[in-house]
C-alpha positions as CSV (number, residue, x, y, z in Angstrom):
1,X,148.8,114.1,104.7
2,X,148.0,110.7,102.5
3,X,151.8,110.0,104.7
4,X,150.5,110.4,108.0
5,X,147.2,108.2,106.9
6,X,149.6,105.3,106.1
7,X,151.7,105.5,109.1
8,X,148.8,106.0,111.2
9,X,146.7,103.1,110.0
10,X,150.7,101.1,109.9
11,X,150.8,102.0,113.7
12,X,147.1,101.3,114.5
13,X,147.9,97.6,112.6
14,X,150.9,96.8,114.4
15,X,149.1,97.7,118.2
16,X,145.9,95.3,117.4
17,X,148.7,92.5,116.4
18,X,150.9,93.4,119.6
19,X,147.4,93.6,122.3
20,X,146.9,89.7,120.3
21,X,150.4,88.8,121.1
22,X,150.0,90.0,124.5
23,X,147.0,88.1,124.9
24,X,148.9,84.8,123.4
25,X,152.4,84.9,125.4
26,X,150.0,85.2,128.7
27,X,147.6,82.5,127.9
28,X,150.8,80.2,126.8
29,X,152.7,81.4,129.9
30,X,149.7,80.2,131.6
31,X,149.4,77.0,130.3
32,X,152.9,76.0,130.4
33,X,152.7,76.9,134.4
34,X,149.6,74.7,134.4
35,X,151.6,72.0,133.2
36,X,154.9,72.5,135.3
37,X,157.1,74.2,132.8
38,X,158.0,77.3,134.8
39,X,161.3,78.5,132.9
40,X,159.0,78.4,129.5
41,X,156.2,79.8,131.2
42,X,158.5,82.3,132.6
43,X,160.1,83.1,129.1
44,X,156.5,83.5,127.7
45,X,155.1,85.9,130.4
46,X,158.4,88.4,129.9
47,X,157.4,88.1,126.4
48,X,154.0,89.2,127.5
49,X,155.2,91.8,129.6
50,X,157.1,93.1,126.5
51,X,153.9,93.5,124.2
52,X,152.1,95.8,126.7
53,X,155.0,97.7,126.9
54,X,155.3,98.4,123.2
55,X,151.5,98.9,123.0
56,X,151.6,102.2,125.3
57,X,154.9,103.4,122.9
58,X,152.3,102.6,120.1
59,X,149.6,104.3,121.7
60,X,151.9,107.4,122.2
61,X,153.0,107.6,118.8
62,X,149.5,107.4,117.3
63,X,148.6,110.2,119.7
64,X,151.7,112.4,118.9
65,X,150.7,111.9,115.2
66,X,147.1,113.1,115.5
67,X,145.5,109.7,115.8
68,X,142.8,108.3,118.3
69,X,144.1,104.3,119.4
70,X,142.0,101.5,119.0
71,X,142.6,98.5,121.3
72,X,140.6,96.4,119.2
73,X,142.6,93.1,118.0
74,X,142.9,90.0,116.4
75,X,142.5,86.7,118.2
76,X,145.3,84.4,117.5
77,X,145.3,80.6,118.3
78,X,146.2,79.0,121.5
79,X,147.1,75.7,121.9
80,X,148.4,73.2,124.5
81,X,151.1,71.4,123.4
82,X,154.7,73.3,123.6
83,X,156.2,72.5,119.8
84,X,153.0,73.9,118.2
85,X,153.2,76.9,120.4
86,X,156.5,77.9,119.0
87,X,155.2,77.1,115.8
88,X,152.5,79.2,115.7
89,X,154.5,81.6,117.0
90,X,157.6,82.1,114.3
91,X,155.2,81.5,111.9
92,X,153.4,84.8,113.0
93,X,156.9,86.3,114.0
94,X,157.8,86.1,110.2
95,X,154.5,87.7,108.8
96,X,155.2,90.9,111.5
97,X,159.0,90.8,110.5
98,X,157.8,91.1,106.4
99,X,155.4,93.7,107.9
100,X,157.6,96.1,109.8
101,X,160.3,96.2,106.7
102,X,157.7,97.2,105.0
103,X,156.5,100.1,107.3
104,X,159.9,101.2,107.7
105,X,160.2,101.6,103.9
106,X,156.7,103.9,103.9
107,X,158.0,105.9,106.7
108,X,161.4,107.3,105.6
109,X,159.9,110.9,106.1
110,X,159.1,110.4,109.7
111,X,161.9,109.6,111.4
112,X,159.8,109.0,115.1
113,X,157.9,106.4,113.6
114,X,160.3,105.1,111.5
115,X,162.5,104.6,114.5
116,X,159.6,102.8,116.5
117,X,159.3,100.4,113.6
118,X,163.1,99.4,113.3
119,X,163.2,98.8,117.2
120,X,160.0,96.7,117.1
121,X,161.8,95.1,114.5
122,X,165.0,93.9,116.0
123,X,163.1,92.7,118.8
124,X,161.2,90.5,116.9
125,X,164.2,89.6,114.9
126,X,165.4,88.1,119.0
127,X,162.4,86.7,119.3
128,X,162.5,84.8,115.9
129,X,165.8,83.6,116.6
130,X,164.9,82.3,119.8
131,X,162.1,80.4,118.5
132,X,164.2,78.9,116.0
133,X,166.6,77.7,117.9
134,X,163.7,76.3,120.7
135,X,162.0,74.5,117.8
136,X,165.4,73.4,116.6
137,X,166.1,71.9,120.1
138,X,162.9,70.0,120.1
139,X,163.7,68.4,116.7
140,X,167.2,67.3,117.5
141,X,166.5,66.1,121.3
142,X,163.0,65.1,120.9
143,X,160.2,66.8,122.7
144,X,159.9,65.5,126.1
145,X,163.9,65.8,126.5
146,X,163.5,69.4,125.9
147,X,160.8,69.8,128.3
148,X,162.8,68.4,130.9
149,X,164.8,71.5,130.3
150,X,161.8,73.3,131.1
151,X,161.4,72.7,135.0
C-alpha cells in the first residue's frame, strides 16, 4: 500500500508539471505567433497539444489506481525572447528527465505505471534533444539568423 502512495503522489507530481507545461508551450506558441515566427509557434503549440494529451493518460492512471486527480499546478516562467525560451525549457526538461528515472526505479512492481513513466520519458528525451540542438543553432548562426528560419 506504502507502493501505491508513492506512485500515486509520483503520478499526481508529474500531471501538475505537465498542466504547467501545457500552459507554457501555449503561452510561447502564442507569443512566437505574435511576433511572426509561425513554424516555432507551430512546434510549441504541438508541444502543447502533447501535454494535454498525457494529462488525461495521467488522469486515467491515477483513477485506475484508486486516486482522485488534482489539476492544480505549478506556474513556470514565460518570457519573450526565443533563446531564453528554450532555455528555460531544457533546463526544466532535465529536472523531469532526473525525475521520471527516478519514478521508474520506485515503480518496478507496477508495471502500468511503470510503463507510463518510461514513455513520458522518451518523449521528453525528443524533446531535450530538440531543444539542444535549437539552442545549439542559435549559438553557432546567431539569433536573428535562426529566426529567419522561423517564418
Amino acid at each position: 500500500m506504502e507502493n501505491k502512495t508513492i506512485l500515486l503522489n509520483g503520478l499526481q507530481e508529474v500531471l501538475s508539471a505537465t498542466f504547467a507545461g501545457a500552459e507554457q508551450h501555449l503561452a510561447h506558441a502564442t507569443i512566437n505567433e505574435y511576433n511572426g515566427f509561425p513554424k516555432l509557434a507551430q512546434r510549441m503549440r504541438s508541444e502543447f497539444e502533447d501535454e494535454i494529451s498525457d494529462t488525461k493518460i495521467l488522469m486515467n492512471r491515477i483513477l485506475n489506481l484508486g486516486g482522485t486527480p488534482n489539476t492544480k499546478h505549478q506556474t513556470l516562467p514565460i518570457h519573450l525572447e526565443v533563446a531564453q525560451q528554450l532555455e528555460q525549457e531544457l533546463a526544466e526538461q532535465l529536472i523531469a528527465i532526473k525525475r521520471l528515472e527516478e519514478l521508474i526505479a520506485l515503480s518496478e512492481n507496477d508495471s502500468a505505471t511503470r510503463m507510463v513513466f518510461e514513455d513520458f520519458l522518451k518523449d521528453e528525451d525528443l524533446h531535450t534533444r530538440w531543444l539542444k540542438q535549437q539552442i545549439s543553432l542559435i549559438k553557432n548562426v546567431g539569433v536573428a539568423n535562426y529566426l529567419t528560419t522561423q517564418i
